[in-house]
C-alpha positions in Angstrom: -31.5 -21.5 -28.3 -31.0 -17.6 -27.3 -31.4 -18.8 -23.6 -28.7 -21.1 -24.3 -26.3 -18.9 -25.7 -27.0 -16.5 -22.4 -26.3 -19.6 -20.4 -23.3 -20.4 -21.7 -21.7 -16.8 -21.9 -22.7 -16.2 -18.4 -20.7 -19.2 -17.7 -17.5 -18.4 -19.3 -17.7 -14.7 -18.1 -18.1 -16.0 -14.4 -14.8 -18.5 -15.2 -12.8 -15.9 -16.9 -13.0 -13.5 -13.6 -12.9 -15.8 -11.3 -9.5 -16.5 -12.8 -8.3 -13.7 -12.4 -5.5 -13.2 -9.9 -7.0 -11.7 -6.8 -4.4 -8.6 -7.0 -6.2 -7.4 -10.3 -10.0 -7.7 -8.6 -9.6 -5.4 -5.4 -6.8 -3.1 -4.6 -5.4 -4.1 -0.9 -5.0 -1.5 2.1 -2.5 -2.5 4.3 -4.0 -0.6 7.4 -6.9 -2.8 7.4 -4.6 -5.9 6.5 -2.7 -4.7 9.6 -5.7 -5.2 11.8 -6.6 -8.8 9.6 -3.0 -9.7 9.9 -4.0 -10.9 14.1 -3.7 -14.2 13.2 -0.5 -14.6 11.4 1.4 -13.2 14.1 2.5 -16.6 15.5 3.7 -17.9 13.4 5.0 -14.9 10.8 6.0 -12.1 13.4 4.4 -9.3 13.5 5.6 -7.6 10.7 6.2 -10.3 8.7 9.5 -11.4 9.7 9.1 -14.8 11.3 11.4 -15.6 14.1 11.1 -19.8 13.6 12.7 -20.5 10.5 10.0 -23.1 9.7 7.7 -20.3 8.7 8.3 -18.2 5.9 9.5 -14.3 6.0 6.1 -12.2 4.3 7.9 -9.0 5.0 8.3 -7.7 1.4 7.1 -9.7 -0.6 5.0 -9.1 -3.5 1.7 -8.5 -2.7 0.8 -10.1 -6.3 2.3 -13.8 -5.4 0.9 -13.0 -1.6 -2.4 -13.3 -2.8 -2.1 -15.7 -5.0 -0.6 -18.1 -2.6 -3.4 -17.0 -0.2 -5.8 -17.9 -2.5 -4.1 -21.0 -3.6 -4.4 -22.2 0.2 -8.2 -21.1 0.3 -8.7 -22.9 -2.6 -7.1 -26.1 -1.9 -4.8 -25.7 -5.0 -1.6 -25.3 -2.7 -1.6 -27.6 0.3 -0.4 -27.1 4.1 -1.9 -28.0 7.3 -0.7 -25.0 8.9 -2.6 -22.7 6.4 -5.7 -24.6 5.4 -7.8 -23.3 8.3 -6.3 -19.4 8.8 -7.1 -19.5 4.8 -10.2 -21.3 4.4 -12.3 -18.3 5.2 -10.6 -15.4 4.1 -12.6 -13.0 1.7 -11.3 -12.0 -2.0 -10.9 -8.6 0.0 -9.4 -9.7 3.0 -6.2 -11.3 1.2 -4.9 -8.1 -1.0 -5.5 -6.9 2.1 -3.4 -9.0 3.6 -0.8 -8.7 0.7 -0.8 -5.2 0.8 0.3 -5.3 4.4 3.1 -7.4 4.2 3.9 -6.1 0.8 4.7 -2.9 2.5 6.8 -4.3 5.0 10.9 -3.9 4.2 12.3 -7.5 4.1 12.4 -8.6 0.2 15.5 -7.2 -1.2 16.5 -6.7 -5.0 19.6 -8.6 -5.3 19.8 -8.8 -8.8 23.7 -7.6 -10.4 24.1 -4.6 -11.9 
């Protein structure tokens, strides 16, 4: 029964972190997401700011719904052709880095009224 009991709570412990949003299991850097960020250049400019308005701006976004979305993709729980394969084998690490790097990028602006 004790062996059970491990089982089982070794089980939820691996489900509870892998659920986890990726931004609160590694901290991104974006000089290394720079470098990972090769890739997304044709379609997402290099910074970020995509020149084809079929593909989204990154540039400023937060690098919390960044990786999320990049993980989403990877996952399979967010579809698009266009992202399946860049995503598919991206590490935990390699998208906050990725996030962190565009995060940093100026593009998202606060519009809210004050």
């Amino acid at each position: 029964m004790k062996t059970k009991d491990k089982m089982l709570k070794g089980s939820l412990l691996f489900v509870l972190l892998a659920a986890l949003p990726l931004s609160l299991q590694a901290k991104g850097n974006a000089s290394t997401g720079q470098e990972k960020s090769k890739v997304c250049v044709a379609c997402h400019g290099t910074t970020g700011k995509s020149e084809n308005p079929t593909y989204p701006n990154l540039a400023g976004q937060h690098a919390s719904y960044l990786a999320q979305a990049l993980g989403d993709y990877r996952s399979g729980a967010r579809t698009n052709r266009v992202m399946a394969g860049p995503a598919a084998n991206l590490s935990n690490q390699d998208i906050v880095d990725l996030a962190a790097w565009y995060a940093s990028q100026e593009g998202l602006r606060d519009l809210s009224i004050k």
